[in-house]
N, C-alpha and C positions, 0 to 999 in steps of 0.2 A: 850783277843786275842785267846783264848785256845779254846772259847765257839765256836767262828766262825768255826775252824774246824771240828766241828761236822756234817755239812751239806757241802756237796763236789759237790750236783747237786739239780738244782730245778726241779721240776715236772709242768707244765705252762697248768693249764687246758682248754686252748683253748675259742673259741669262742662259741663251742657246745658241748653237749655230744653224741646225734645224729649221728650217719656216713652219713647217706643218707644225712641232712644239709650239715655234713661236706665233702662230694663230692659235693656238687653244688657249694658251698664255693671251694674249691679249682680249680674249672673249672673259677669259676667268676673271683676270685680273681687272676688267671696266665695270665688270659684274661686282667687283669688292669693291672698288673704290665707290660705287654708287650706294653699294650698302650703306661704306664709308661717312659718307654725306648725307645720308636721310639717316641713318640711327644717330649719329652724333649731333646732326642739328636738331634731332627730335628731344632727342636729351635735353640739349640747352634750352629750346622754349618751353618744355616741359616744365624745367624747373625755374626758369626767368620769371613767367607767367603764371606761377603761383605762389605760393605761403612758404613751399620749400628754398627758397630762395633765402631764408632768413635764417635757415640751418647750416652750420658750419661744415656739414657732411656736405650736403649738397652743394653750397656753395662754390667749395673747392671741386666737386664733381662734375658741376658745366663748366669749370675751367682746364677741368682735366679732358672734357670732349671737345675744348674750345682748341687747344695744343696738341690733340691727337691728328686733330683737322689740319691744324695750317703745319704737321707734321708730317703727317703722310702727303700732305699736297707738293712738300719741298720735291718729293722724291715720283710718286705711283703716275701724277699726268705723265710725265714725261719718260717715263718705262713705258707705256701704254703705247704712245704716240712713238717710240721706237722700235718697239715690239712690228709695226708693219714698214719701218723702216729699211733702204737697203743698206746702206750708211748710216752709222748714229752717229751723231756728231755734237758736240758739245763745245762750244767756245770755252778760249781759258777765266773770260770773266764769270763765263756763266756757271763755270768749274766752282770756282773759288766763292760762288755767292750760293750755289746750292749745298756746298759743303758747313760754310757761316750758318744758314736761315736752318738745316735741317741738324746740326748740332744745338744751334742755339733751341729751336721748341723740344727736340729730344733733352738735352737739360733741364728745361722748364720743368716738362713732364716728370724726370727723377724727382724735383724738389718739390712738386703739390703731392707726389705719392708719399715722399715723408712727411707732408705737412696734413694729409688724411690719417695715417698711420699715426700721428701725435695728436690728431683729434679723437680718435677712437679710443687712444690708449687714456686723455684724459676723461671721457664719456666713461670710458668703465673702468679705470683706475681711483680716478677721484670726481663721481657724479654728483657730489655737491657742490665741488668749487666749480662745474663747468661753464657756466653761462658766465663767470668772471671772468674766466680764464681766456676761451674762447669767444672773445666780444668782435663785435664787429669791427673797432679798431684794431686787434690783434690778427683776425683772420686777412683786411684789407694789406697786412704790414707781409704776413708771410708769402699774398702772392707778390709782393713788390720785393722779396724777396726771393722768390723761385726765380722772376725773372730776370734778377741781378746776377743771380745766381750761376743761371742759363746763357747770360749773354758774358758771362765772365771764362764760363768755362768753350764755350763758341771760340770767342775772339783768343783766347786760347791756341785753340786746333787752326783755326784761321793763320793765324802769325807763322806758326808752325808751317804751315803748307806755302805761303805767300812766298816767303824769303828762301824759298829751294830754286836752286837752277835747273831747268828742264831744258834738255838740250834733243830731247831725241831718245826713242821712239815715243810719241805720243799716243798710246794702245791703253787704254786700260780693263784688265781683264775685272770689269763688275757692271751692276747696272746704273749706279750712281758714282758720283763726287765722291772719294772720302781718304781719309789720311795714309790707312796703311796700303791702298794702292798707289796713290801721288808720291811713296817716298819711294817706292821701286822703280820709280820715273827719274826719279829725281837724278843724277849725273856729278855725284856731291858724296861723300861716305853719312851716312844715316843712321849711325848709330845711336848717337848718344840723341838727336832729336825721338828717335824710337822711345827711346827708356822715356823720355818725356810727355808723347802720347801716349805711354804706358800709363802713366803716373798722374795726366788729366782725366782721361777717359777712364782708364781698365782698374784703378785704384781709389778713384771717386767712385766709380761703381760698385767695385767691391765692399766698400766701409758702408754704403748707403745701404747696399743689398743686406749686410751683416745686422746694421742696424735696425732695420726694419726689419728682419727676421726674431731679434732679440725684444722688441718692442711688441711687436703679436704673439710672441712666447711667454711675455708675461701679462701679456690683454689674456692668451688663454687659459693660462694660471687663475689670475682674476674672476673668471667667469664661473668654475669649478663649483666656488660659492653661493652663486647665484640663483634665485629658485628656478626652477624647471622651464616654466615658458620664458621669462627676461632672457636667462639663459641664450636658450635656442636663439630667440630675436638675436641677441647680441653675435653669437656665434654663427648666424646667417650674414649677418654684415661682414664679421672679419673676411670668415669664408672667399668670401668674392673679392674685399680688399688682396689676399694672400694669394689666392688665383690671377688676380691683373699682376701682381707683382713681379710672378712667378714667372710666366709667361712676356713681360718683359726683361725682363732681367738676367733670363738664362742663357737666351742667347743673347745679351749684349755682351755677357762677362766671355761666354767662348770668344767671342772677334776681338775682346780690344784688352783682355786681362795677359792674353800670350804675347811673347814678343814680334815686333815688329816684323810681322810673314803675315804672306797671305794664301789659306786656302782655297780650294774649289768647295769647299762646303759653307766657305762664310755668304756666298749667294743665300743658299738657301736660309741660313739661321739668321741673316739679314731682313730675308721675308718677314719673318715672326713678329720682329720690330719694328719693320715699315708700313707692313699692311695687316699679317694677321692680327696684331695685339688692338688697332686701331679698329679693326674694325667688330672684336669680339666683345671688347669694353663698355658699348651699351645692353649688351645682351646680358653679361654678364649682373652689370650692376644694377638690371632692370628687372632679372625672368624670375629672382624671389623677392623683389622689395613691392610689396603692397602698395607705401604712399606713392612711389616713381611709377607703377599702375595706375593708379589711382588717379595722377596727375597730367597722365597720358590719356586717359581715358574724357578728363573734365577738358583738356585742350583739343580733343578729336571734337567733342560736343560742343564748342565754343566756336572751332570754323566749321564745323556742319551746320550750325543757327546762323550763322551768316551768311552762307551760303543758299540757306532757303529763304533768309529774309531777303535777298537780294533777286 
């Protein structure tokens, strides 16, 4: 326990060593994150503030732009605000609490994509029993659920990281907190904790990703049947469900499925998941759904009449 006090702040060498990179990076990247923040909150009153709000697709959908939010928040301010930094610096509390807050809503977020993925699959698997099936009791239980889920597999990687002795150098080569940096820190042999966060992170991922591949493989099975236009409707939703998933998923499993190493390309495949997937996810789930049109359109026209009543 003695060892760990030795190091009191880490040093986070960033994305570049370059400044000119790292100003274009920091213009880009404020430019996402603000995306960031007006598509995903447009999303959630979109759908708070109307009728869709009582659909289980949706429902789970502003909670999925709800955890994208305070997802990327764990991580993009504070890349930003280092980006024109000379020094980045990070305390060890603040180490071990961005690491918790940004596994825990990335968890989250794995368990409402399965828990979209199982509404979908019973919407067109078995469209008779749906409204029993997925009631408003069931869907309230599965986000209490996701976030059991999330803070289980968090405090997880947290314990893991907490109880290593850091004795020296305090460098870590990424833009954030995260495991398979802090064990190369670590001043302790790391192996068998490796196989560990292999087996939280990179094998919880892998069965989820497996199964939600196997679950929209038989939604598209399913569909085959279905007349021409329902069809298509149905196979526009997947679409975009299999697109977010994809796109999260692919680079999570490259960083945390291999063993406990770390590359210089998990920067970049790190992006995917901390910013690009957050902030393409209202685009995605919005550029062919009519009613999420629709419902943007009635809330644009709602504070536009207010704004001239006023």
């Amino acid at each position: 326990m003695e060892n760990r006090n030795n190091v009191t702040e880490f040093i986070l060498l960033g994305l570049s060593e370059k400044k000119e990179i790292e100003a274009l990076c920091f213009l880009l990247f404020l430019l996402c994150y603000i995306a960031i923040l007006m598509g995903n909150l447009l999303v959630m009153m979109s759908i708070t503030c109307s009728q869709l709000i009582k659909q289980p697709m949706y429902f789970f959908l502003s909670y999925l732009s709800l955890s994208d939010l305070c997802y990327t928040s764990t991580v993009t301010p504070k890349l930003i605000i280092d980006l024109l930094a000379v020094k980045k610096i990070i305390s060890y509390n603040g180490c071990m609490t961005q690491l918790f807050t940004m596994h825990f809503f990335g968890g989250i977020e794995v368990f409402i994509l399965t828990g979209m993925a199982y509404d979908r699959y019973v919407a067109i698997c078995k469209p008779l029993h749906y409204t029993v099936i997925m009631s408003r009791q069931r869907c309230g239980a599965m986000m209490a659920a996701s976030c059991a889920g999330g803070f289980l597999h968090s405090f997880g990687q947290f314990v893991l990281a907490i109880f290593l002795p850091y004795c020296g150098p305090n460098e870590i080569d990424h833009y954030f907190c995260d495991v398979y940096p802090l064990l190369k820190l670590a001043c302790t042999d790391t192996s068998r904790i490796g196989l560990l966060v292999i087996a939280n992170s990179g094998l919880m991922g892998l069965v989820t990703f497996v199964v939600l591949l196997i679950s929209y493989a038989v939604i598209l099975y399913t569909i085959r049947s279905y007349p021409a236009d329902e069809g298509r409707k149905a196979l526009s939703t997947c679409s975009s469900h299999i697109t977010v998933v994809v796109l999260f998923f692919a680079p999570l499993l490259f960083v945390y499925i291999r063993p406990a190493t770390t590359l210089p390309e998990d920067k970049v495949f790190a992006l995917f998941y901390t910013i690009i997937a957050p902030m393409l996810n209202p685009l995605i789930y919005t550029l062919r759904n009519t009613e999420m049109k629709n419902a943007m359109k009635k809330l644009w026209c709602r504070i536009m009449g207010r704004k001239e009543v006023n």
